[in-house]
C-alpha positions in Angstrom: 19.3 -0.6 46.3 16.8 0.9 44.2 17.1 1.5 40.7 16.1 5.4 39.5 13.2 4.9 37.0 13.7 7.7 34.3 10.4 9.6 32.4 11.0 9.4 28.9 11.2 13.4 27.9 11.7 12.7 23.9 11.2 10.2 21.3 13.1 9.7 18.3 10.1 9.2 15.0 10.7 5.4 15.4 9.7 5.6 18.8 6.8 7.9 18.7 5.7 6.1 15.7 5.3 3.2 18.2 4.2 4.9 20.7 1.1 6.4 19.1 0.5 3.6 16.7 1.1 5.0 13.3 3.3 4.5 10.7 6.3 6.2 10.1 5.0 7.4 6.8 2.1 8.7 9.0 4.5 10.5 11.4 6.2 12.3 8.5 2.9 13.3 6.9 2.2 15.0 9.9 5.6 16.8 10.2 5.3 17.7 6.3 2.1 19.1 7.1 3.2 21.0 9.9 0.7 19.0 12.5 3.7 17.5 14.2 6.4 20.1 14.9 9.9 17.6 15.9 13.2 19.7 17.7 16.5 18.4 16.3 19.4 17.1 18.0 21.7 18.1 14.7 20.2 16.5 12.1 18.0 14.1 13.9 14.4 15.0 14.7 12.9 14.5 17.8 9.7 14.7 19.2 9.4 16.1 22.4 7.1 14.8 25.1 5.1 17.9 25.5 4.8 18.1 21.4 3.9 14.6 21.6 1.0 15.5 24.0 -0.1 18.9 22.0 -0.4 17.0 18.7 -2.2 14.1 19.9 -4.9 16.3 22.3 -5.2 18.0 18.5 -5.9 15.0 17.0 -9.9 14.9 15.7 -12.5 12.9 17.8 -13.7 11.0 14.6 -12.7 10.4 11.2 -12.7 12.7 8.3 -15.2 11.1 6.6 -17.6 11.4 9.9 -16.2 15.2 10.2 -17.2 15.5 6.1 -20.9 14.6 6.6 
């Protein structure tokens, strides 16, 4: 019998913390900056898999202090 192998359509900030390889901290910068825009499941935020995808395709191509020069 095969076993069903479920996509993964939301993360919870632990997980997309882990996910895109930044801190927590990071991930609520973002949020508190609007850059990352999480849905809520009552008082938890979520971040949804096509949010997860707009706000890393966002994401510069180099570093501020390359963008800056």
């Amino acid at each position: 019998m095969t076993v069903p192998t479920l996509t993964k359509l939301a993360y919870s900030l632990d997980e997309f913390a882990v996910a895109v390889s930044l801190s927590k901290a990071q991930v609520r910068k973002h949020m508190a900056a609007g850059d990352l825009v999480p849905s809520y499941s009552g008082t938890k935020p979520i971040v949804t898999l096509e949010e997860a995808r707009r706000f890393l395709e966002s994401l510069p191509a180099e570093p501020k202090s390359a963008i800056a020069s």
